[in-house]
C-alpha positions in Angstrom: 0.0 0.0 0.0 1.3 3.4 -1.1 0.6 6.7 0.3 1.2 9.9 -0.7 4.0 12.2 1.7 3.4 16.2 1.2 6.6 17.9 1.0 7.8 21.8 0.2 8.5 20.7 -3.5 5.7 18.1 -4.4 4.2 15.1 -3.3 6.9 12.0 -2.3 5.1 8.3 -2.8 6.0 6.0 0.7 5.4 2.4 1.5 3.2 1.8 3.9 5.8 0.6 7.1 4.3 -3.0 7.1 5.2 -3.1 3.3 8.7 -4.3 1.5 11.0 -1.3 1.4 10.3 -0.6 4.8 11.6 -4.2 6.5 15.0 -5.0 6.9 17.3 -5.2 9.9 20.3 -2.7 10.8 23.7 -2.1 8.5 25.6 -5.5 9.0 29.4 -4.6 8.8 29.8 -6.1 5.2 27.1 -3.9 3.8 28.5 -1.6 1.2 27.9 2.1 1.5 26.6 3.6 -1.9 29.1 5.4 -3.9 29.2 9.3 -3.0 28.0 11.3 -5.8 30.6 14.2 -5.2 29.9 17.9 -5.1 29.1 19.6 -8.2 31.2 22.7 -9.2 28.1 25.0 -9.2 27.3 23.5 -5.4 30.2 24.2 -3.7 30.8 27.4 -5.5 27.8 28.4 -4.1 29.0 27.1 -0.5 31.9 28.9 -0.4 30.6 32.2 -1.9 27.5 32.0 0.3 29.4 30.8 3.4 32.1 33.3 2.8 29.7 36.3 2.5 27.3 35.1 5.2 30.7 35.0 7.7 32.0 38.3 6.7 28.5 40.1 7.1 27.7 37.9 10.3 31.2 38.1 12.1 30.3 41.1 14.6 26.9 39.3 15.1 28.4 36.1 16.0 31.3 37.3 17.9 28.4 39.3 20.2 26.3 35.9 20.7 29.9 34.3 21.2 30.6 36.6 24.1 26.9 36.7 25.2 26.8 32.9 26.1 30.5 33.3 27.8 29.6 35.6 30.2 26.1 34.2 30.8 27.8 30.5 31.3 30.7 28.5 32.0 32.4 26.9 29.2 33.1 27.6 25.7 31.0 29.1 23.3 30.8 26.9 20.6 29.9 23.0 21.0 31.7 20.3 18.7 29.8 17.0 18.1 30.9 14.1 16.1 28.5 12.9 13.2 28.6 10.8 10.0 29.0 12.7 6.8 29.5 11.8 3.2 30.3 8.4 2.6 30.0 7.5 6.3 32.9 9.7 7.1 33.2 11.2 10.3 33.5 15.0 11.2 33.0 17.6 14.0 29.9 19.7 13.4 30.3 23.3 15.1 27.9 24.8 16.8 27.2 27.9 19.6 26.5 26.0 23.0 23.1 26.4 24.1 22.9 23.9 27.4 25.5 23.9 30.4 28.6 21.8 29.6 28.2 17.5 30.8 30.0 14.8 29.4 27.4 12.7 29.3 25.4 15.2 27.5 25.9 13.5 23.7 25.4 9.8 25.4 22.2 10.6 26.1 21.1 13.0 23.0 22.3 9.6 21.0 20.0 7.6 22.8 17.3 10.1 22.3 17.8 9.9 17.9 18.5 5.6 18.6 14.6 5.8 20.1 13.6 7.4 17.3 14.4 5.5 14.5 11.8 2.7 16.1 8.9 4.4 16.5 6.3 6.1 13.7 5.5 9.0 15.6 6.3 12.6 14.1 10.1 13.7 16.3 9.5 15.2 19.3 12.4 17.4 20.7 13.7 16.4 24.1 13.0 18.4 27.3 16.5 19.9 27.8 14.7 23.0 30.2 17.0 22.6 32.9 20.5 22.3 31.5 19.4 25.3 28.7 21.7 28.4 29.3 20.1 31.8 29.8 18.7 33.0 26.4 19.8 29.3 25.1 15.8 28.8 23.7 15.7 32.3 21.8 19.4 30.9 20.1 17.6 27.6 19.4 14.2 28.6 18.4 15.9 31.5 15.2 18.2 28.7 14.5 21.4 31.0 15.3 23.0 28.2 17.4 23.8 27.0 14.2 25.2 29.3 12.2 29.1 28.4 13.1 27.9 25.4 10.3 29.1 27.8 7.9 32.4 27.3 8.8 31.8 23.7 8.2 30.4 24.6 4.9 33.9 26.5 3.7 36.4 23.7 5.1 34.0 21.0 3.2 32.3 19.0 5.2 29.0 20.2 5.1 27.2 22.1 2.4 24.3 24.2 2.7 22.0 22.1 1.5 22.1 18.1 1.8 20.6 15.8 4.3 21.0 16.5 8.2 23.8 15.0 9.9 22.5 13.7 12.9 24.3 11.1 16.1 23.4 8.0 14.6 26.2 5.5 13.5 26.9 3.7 10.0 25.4 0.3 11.6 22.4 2.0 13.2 20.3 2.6 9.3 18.7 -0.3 7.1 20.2 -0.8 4.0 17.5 1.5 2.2 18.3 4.3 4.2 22.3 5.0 3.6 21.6 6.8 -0.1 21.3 9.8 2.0 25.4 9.6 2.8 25.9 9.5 -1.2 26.4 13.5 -0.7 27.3 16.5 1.6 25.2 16.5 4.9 23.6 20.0 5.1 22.5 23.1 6.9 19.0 22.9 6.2 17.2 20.5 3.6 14.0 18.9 2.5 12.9 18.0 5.9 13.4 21.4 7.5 11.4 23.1 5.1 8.7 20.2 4.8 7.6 20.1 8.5 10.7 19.3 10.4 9.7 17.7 13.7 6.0 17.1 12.9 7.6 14.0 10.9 8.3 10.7 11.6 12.0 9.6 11.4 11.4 7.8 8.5 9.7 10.7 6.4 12.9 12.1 7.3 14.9 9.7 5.2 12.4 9.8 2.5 12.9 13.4 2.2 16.7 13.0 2.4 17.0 10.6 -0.3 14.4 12.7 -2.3 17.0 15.5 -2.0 19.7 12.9 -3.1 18.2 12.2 -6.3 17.1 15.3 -7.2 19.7 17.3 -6.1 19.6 20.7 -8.6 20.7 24.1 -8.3 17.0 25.0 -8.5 15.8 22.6 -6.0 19.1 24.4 -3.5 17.4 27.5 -4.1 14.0 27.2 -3.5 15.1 25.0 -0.2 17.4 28.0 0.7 14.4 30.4 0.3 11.8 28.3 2.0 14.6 28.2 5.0 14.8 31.9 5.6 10.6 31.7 5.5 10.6 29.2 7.9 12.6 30.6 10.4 11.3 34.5 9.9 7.7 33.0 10.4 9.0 31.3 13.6 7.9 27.6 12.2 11.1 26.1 12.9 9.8 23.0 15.5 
């Protein structure tokens, strides 16, 4: 049974979960990824003229929300996290901190995504209210927590568009699922312009392998102009 999946650029056919393409168990270690499609020239001159311009007009901006969350908190102000990028390679995604520094912080947060991946239930975000710094929920909510990403766009390992890098490992996807590392993870995408949270995990991977195969300078832009009108009309759960 098939059944149509709205998105910000058309409709997107999915299986029904009980059906075919959705059964399978996780990555074995001898599964293959598939082959990376590489970065167009067009794409990542566009990544490093955007990032490039976006830093330089940004820089006192982000230097002030740099200080802000030092003197407001202990620790430093921007947060690196390991994830899985293209081809299953891994890299350190920047971002400002929002929450009070603990070790076990990522442990947990990777536990949180490992749930999610089981359940068909749109994402839910988890209750971080008490370790969230003071103005941490204003940072998150505009989305300016991640704007250091652009320095992961100009060294390469991000884009700004692609699929979101998130905790999950290699071994934690079904086979169907690891198109979405064929090509740069990015800053926003398909899913963050299509409803974000009020999708299921799943939809999520849909949308990223959508992205995969129809990956166009046209389809960048109208993702990267639907982003600023999703975070400027506050939609951004």
């Amino acid at each position: 049974m098939e059944q149509p999946l709205q998105t910000a650029e058309g409709t997107l056919t999915r299986r029904d979960r009980r059906g075919g393409s959705f059964v399978g168990s996780r990555v074995a270690e001898a599964t293959p990824l598939p082959e990376c499609l590489g970065t167009p020239w067009w794409k990542r001159g566009c990544d490093i003229v955007g990032a490039s311009l976006l830093l330089c007009l940004l820089l006192p901006f982000l230097l002030a929300v740099a200080c802000y969350i030092r003197i407001v908190s202990k620790g430093p102000a921007l947060f690196f996290q390991r994830r899985v990028g293209e081809g299953g390679k891994h890299f350190n995604i920047i971002k400002f901190r929002t929450m009070d520094v603990r070790p076990e912080a990522t442990a947990e947060h990777r536990v949180y995504v490992e749930r999610l991946t089981t359940q068909d239930a749109p994402i839910e975000k988890p209750d971080h209210t008490n370790r969230i710094i003071p103005g941490g929920n204003f940072l998150r909510r505009n989305s300016i927590d991640e704007f250091p990403q652009l320095l992961n766009v100009l060294i390469g390992t991000m884009s700004l568009v692609g699929p979101r890098p998130d905790l999950l490992e290699i071994e934690d996807y079904e086979p169907w699922q690891l198109r979405r590392f064929a090509v740069l993870p990015g800053m926003t995408g398909l899913w963050q312009v299509s409803g974000k949270n009020r999708l299921t995990f799943r939809e999520m991977i849909q949308l990223d392998i959508q992205y995969v195969e129809a990956r166009s300078f046209a389809l960048d832009l109208r993702i990267l102009l639907k982003t600023f009108s999703v975070v400027v009309q506050q939609d951004n759960d």
